[in-house]
C-alpha positions, 0 to 999 in steps of 0.5 A: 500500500502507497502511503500518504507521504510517499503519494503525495512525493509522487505527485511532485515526481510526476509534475517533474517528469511530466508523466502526468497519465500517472496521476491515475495510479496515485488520485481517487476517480473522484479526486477534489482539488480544492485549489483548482481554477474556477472552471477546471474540470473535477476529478482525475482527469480534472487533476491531471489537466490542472497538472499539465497546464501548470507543468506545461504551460507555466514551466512549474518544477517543484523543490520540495523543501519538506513533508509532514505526514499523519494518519491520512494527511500530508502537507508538502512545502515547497518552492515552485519554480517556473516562467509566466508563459502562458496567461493566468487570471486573465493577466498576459503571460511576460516570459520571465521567471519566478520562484515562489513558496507553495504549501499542498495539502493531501488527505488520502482514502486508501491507497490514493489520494482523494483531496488537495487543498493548495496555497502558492504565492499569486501575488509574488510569482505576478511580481516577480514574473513581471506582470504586476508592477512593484509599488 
């Protein structure tokens, strides 16, 4: 059985290796992830979609910095690298590069993972990324 931390560490290897068909095998078919974007489709295929854009549109790579596992949950910190490649929340993409922190919260059912509740920093990956002016 595939615990809850090592599920979640899995998630980050395929966002790595944008392997993102492998999801399935680590997601619930009714998987809920709680910090999609407004209009994202649900459940594992939902997941895998909102994985790819992230991977393949905004170039997002994920260093984990650390994992606290308990009983069916698992939070991953981590700092989520990419480029401003493609428009996000109706801003145009600029091309240039940020790293910002990221927190992703898993509950696991089983063997797979059944919710994600993520948190990354907007505003800083917008002004990093050039799309949001400094003040």
């Amino acid at each position: 059985m595939l615990s809850v931390e090592r599920a979640a560490r899995e998630v980050e290897e395929i966002l790595a290796t944008r392997a993102y068909d492998r999801l399935r095998d680590v997601v619930t078919e009714d998987f809920v992830d709680h910090g999609a974007p407004p209009g994202a489709s649900t459940g594992a295929d939902g997941y895998v979609a909102t994985l790819r854009f992230v991977g393949e549109q905004l170039g997002i790579a994920y260093q984990v910095v650390g994992v606290i596992a308990s009983g069916d949950d698992a939070v991953v910190h981590t700092i989520a690298r990419g480029s401003y490649t493609a428009p996000l929340l109706g801003i145009p993409a600029t091309g240039r590069p940020f790293a910002v922190p990221a927190m992703h919260w898993y509950r696991a059912r089983g063997d797979r993972l059944a919710e994600h509740w993520g948190v990354i920093d907007q505003l800083g990956m917008l002004t990093q990324a050039g799309a949001l002016p400094l003040t």
